[in-house]
C-alpha positions in Angstrom: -10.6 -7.9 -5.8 -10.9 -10.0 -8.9 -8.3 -10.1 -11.4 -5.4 -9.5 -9.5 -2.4 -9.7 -11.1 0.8 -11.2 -9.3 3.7 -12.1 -10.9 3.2 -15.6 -11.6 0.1 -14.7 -13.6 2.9 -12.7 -15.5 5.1 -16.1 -16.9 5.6 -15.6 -20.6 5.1 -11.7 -20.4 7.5 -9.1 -21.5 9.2 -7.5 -18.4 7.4 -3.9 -18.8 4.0 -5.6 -19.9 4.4 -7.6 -16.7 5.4 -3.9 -15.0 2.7 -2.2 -16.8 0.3 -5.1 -15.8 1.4 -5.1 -11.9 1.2 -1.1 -12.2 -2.3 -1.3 -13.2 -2.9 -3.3 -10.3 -1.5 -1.0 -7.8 -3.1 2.0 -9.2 -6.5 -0.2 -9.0 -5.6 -1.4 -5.3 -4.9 2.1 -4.6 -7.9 3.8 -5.9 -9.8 1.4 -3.5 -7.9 2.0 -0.7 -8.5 5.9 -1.0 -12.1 5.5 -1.5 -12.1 3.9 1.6 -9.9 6.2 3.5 -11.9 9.1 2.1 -15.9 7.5 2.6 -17.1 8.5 6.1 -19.6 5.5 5.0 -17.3 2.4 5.0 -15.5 3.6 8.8 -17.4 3.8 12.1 -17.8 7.1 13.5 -18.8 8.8 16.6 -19.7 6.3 19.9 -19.4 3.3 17.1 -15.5 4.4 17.4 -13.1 2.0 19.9 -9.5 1.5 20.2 -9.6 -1.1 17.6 -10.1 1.1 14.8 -7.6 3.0 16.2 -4.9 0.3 16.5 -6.1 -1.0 12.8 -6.0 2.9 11.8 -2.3 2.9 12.7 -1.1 -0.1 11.2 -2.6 1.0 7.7 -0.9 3.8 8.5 2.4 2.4 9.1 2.2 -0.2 6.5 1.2 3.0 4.2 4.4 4.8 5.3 6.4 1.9 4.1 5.7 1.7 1.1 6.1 5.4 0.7 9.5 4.7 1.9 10.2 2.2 -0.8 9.4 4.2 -3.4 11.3 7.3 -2.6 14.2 5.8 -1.3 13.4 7.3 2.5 13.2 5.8 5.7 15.6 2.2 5.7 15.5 2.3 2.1 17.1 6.0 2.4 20.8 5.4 0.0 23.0 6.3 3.2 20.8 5.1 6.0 22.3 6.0 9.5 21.2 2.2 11.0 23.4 0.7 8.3 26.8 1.9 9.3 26.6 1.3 13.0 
């Protein structure tokens, strides 16, 4: 994807244009990722189907689920997260 911003490219930047910037970003990185979750076109189907999809299916998945995490304070980023304390 061209034109991703990181956040050396933000040096000199106020912080929420640098937020705003890296925000745009995500949305664009997650429009794409959508399109190819929801296009029957860019993922095999049928007999074309192995194990390996499956495998790279579930890692999406559970990178996906982190993130999620992160950003609603759930999972290990939950406030009073049982793992913590023992």
């Amino acid at each position: 994807m061209e034109g991703r911003t990181d956040i050396t490219s933000t040096r000199g930047s106020t912080a929420p244009d640098a937020y705003m910037a890296l925000r745009a970003d995500a949305l664009a990185l997650l429009a794409r990722i959508t399109e190819a979750l929801e296009n029957p076109d860019t993922t095999p189907a049928g007999d074309d189907l192995h194990w390996g999809h499956v495998g790279d299916m579930a890692l999406t998945r559970h990178e996906l689920q982190i993130i999620s995490d992160r950003l609603f304070a759930e999972g290990e980023y939950a406030p009073e997260n049982p793992i913590e304390k023992e």
